[in-house]
C-alpha positions as CSV (number, residue, x, y, z in Angstrom):
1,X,7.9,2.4,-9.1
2,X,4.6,0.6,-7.9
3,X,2.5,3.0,-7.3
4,X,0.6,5.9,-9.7
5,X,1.9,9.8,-9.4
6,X,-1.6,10.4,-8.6
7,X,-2.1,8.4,-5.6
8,X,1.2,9.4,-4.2
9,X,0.9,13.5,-4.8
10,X,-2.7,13.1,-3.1
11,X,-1.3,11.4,0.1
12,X,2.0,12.7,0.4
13,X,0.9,15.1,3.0
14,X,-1.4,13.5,5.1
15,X,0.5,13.1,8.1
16,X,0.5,9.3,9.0
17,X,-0.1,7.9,6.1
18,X,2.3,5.3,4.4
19,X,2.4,4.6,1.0
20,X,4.5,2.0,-0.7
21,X,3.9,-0.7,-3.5
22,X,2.6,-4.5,-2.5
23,X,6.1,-6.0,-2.8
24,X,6.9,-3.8,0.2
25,X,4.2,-4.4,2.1
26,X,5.2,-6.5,5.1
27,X,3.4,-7.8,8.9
28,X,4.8,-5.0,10.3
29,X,3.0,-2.1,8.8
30,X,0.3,-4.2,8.4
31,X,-0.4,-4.9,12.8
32,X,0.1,-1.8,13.3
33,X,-1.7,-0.2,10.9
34,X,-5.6,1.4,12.1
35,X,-6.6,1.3,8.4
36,X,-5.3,-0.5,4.8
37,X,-6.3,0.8,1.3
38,X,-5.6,-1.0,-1.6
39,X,-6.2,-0.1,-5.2
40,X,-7.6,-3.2,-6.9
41,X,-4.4,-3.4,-8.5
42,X,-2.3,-3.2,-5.7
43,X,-4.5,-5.9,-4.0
44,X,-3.8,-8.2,-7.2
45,X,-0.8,-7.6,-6.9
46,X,-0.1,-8.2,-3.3
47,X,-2.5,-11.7,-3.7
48,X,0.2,-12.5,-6.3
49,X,3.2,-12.0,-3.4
50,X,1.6,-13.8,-0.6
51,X,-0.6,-15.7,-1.9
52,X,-4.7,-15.6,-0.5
């Protein structure tokens, strides 16, 4: 699934926020995003994807 129960329950309904696992993550959400938060294995995992 990506992503931890936890981290999803304790987002899900914080109005604006987008949660979705590294191999999702693309340019889009990324420019027009004010803020990104990674979990350090999330950030691994999206350094694995598309490279440094």
């Amino acid at each position: 699934d990506g992503y931890s129960d936890y981290i999803f329950k304790s987002v899900n309904n914080i109005p604006g926020v987008k949660i979705l696992p590294a191999e999702r993550l693309n340019v889009y959400d990324v420019i027009t995003s004010e803020h990104l938060l990674f979990s350090r294995d999330g950030l691994k995992r999206a350094v694995e994807v598309f490279g440094e």
